[in-house]
C-alpha positions as CSV (number, residue, x, y, z in Angstrom):
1,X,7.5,28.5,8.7
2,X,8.2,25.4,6.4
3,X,5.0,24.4,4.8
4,X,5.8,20.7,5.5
5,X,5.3,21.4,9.0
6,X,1.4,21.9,8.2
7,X,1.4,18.3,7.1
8,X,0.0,16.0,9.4
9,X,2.6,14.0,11.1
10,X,1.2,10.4,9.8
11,X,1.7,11.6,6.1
12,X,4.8,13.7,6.7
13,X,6.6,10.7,6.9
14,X,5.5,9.3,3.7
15,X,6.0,13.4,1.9
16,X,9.4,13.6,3.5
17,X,10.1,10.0,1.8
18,X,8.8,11.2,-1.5
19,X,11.0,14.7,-1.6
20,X,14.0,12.2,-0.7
21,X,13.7,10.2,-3.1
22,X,13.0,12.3,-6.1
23,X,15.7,14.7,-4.9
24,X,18.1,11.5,-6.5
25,X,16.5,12.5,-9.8
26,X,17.7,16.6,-9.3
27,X,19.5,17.1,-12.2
28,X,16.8,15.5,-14.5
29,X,13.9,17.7,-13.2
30,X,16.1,20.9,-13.2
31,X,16.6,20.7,-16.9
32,X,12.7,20.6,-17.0
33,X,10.5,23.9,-18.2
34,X,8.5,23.4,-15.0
35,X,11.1,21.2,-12.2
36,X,8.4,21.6,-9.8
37,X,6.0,19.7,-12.0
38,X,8.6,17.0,-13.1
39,X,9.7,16.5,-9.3
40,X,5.7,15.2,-9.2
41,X,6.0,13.4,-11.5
42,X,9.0,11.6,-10.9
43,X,7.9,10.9,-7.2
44,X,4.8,9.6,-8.7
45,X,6.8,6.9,-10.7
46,X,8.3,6.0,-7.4
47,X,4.9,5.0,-5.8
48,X,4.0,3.5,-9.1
49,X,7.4,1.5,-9.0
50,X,6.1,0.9,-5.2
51,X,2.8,-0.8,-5.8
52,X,4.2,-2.6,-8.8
53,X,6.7,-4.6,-6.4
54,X,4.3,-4.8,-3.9
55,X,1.7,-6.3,-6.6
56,X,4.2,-8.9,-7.3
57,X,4.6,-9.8,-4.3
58,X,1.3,-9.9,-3.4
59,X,0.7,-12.7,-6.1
60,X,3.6,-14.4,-4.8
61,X,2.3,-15.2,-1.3
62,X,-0.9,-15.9,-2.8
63,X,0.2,-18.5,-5.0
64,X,1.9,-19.9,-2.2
65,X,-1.1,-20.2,-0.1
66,X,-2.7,-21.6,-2.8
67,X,-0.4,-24.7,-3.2
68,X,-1.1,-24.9,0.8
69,X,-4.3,-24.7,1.2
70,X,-4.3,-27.3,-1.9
71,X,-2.2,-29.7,0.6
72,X,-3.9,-28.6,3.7
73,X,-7.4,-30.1,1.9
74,X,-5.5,-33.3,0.9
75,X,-4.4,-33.9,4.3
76,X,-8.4,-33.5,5.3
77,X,-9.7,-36.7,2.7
78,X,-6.5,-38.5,3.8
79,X,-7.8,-38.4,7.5
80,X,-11.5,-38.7,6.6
């Protein structure tokens, strides 16, 4: 038996993910003196890289509500 199939299905998803994409990176972690180690590690750069774009992102909509919630209040002493 596989010892991904241990995993709980709601994270297996996300593990299965992982493996995928650090199996682009074979080559690199092969050459490694411990590839199971540096497979870790490289899927750990992807979430990193992950919440890094979702950070941004983040900020993005935020200024954005900003500047509307800026008009929305301008509307409010207009009408007032």
């Amino acid at each position: 038996m596989n010892w991904r199939e241990d995993i709980d299905p709601i994270i297996r998803q996300h593990l299965e993910r992982q493996i995928g994409e650090s199996v682009r990176y074979k080559i690199a972690y092969n050459g490694a003196s411990n590839p199971g180690n540096a497979q870790l590690w490289i899927a750990n750069a992807n979430l990193g890289k992950d919440l890094f774009e979702i950070s941004l992102r983040l900020k993005h909509l935020e200024g954005i509500l900003k500047k509307f919630e800026g008009k929305k209040e301008i509307k409010k002493k207009i009408k007032k």
